[in-house]
C-alpha positions, -999 to 999 in steps of 0.1 A, spaced: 356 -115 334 326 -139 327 346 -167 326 364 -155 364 322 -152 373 307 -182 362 340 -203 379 330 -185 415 296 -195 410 305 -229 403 331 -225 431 300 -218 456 283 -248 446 305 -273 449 312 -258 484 274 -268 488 274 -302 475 304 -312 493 285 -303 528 310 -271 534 294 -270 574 302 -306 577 341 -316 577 351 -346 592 359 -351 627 401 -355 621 402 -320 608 397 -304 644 423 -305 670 415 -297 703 435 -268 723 441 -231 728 444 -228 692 418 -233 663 432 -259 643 425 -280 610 443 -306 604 449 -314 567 450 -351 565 433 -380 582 461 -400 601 493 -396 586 501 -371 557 508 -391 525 544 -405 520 550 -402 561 585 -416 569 586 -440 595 586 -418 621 570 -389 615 591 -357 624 580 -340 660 575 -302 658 606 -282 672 606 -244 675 635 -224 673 632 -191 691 649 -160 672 639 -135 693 666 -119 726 629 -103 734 609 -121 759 579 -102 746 583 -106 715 582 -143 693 601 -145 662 598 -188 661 610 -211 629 593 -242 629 608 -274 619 592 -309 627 563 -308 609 542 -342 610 506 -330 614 506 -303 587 476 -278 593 458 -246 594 460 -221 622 422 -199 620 431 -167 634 391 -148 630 383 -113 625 361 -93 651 344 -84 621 342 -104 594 336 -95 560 341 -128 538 369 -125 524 396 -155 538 436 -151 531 458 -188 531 489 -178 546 521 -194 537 550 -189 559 587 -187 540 619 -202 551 637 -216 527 618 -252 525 639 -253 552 618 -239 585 587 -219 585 590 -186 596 555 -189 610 557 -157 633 566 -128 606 552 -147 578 523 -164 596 507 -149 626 521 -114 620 505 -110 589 473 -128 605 469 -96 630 467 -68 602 444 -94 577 422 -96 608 419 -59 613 409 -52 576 381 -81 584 396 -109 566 399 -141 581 437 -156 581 445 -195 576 485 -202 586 496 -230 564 521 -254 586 533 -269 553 556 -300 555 593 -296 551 605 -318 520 637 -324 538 625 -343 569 618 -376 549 584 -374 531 587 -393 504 580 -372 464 596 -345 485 596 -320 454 557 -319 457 549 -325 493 543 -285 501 523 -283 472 497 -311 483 492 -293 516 488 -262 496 465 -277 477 447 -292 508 444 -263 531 427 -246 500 401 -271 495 396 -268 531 390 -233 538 366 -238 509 347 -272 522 347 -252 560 336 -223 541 302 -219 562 318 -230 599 341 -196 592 316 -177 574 338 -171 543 325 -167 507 343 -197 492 347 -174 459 369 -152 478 400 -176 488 433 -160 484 469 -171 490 494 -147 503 534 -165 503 565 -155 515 600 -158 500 598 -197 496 564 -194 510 559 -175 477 572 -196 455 545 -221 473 516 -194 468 528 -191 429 529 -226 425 493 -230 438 482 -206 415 497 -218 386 494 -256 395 463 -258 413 444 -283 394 477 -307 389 473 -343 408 500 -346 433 480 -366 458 450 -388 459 421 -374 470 410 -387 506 369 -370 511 348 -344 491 366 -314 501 396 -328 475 361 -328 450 366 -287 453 390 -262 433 422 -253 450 426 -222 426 430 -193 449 410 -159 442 445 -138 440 476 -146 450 498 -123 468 538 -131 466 561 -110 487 595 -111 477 588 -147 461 610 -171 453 600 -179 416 626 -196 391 643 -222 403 663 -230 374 676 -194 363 707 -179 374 686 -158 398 672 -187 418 679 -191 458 696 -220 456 688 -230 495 653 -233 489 656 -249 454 681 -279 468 659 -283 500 630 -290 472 647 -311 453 679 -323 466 711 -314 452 719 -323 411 682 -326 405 674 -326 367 671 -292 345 635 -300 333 622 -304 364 635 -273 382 619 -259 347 588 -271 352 586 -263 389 596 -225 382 567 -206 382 571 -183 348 569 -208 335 537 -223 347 515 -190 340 483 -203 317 448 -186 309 438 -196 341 464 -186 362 445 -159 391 455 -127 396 487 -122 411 503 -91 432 541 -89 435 562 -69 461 600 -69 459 629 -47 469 656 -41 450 684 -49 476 671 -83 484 703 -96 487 692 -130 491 662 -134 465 667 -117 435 638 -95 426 648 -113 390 622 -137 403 592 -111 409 601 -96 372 605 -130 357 569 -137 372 558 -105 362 567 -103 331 550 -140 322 518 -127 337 521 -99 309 524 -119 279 496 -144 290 471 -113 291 468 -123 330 459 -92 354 492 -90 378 503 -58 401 542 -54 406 556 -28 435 596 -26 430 608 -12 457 647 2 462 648 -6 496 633 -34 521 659 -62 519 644 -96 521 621 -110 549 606 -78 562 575 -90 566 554 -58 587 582 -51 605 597 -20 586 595 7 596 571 34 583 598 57 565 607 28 542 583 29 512 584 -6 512 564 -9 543 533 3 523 526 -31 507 494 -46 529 478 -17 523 487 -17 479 479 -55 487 445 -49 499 436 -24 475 444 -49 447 423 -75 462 393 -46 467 397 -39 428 398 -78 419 363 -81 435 375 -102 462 380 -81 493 348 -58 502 353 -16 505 
């Protein structure tokens, strides 16, 4: 516990030192939308061309969005602010496979509840390793990275304690949200201002139905080939499962899973959860017999499942880093 204190004291001053009112002028985009944009000019390793945003509508409702995003060249956060804000800010990271983000369930769906608790929601548009960035196999995990240090160098515009960060990752989005949490002071870009001189350890990390292990029998083998490529060697799906990542400083981390996930395992979430437990690392796991995968908020209220923002934000109140 006084380790977790003095880090989120030293947290909040390196926030200060590296002017957290003050980013540069590339990180805002103009438009309907509040926007940071994580790198200045192209994202590092940008193909040639850099791939054009495309959204594919899921939805037969014309009321209703249900987008996944390909195309992304200008990776970035989407603010969405709380009426009332209490401090606490959530990273959002949209799954899909490393394939697409599915950024309305995962991303501004999730947004809408976070803001009526009073947090204020970030929606990671993380690059897609398949659409020719070059060290593919680590190109989410620099935007992760990124959009952390972000929220924490804007930490003052958005009036956010930067000792109360969080990550909150779906399906692959999850295995991006573990990876962050467990890899989050590994070099896998060079840094371009002083936000990249802050931590990009989150203050909890939430995984819902998480991709974990990508080299057990378990793993979704979509999202691990769209990371790597096909025939990609053993060690390094080893190293990039997260079980196996889990260290002393690895933050506290809340599972969900349902046991009918037909498409990830919730083999993952135990895997995970069971790592967390050997390291002495505080972890929460809800097991759930029903849910399927991808369900987002959109269960209904009959399916226990559909409980888990409101065990998520009661973790986070007991971790110290969501108020009462």
């Amino acid at each position: 516990m006084t380790q977790d204190l003095n880090r989120r004291h030293l947290l909040g001053g390196l926030a200060l030192a590296a002017g957290a009112a003050a980013l540069p002028a590339h990180a805002f985009q103009a438009g309907a939308d509040e926007v940071l944009l994580l790198w200045p000019g192209s994202p590092p390793g940008a193909p040639t061309t850099l791939p054009s945003p495309k959204y594919d509508q899921r939805s037969k409702d014309p009321t209703f969005n249900d987008r996944w995003l390909t195309g992304v060249g200008s990776p970035s956060l989407t603010v969405r602010r709380a009426a009332q804000p209490n401090g606490t800010a959530v990273m959002l990271i949209p799954g899909g496979g490393y394939g697409f983000l599915a950024i309305d369930n995962e991303g501004e769906e999730q947004a809408r509840w976070l803001n009526a608790i009073g947090v204020t929601a970030f929606i990671l548009r993380y690059r897609i390793p398949t659409e020719g960035w070059a060290n593919r196999s680590t190109v989410p995990l620099a935007d992760a990275q990124r959009g952390l240090r972000l929220i924490r160098a804007s930490a003052k515009r958005y009036g956010v304690d930067p000792a109360r960060v969080l990550a909150l990752g779906f399906s692959a989005g999850g295995h991006l949200a573990g990876s962050l949490a467990t890899r989050h002071a590994e070099r896998v870009y060079a840094p371009v201002d002083a936000a990249d001189q802050l931590s990009a350890r989150p203050d909890l990390a939430g995984l819902i139905y998480p991709v974990v292990s990508l080299a057990a029998p378990f793993t979704h083998g979509g999202s691990r080939d769209n990371l790597f490529g096909t025939g990609a060697d053993a060690k390094a799906l080893a190293a990039a499962s997260v079980e196996n990542r889990v260290t002393g400083d690895t933050p506290p981390i809340f599972l969900t899973h349902a046991s009918d996930d037909g498409l990830v395992p919730i083999a993952n979430s135990l895997a995970l959860y069971q790592a967390m437990l050997a390291a002495q690392r505080p972890a929460e796991l809800h097991a759930f017999d029903q849910g399927g995968h991808g369900f987002g908020v959109r269960l209904a209220k009959t399916v226990p499942a559909s409980a888990w923002p409101v065990l998520f934000a009661a973790y986070a109140r007991r971790s110290g880093v969501l108020a009462a």
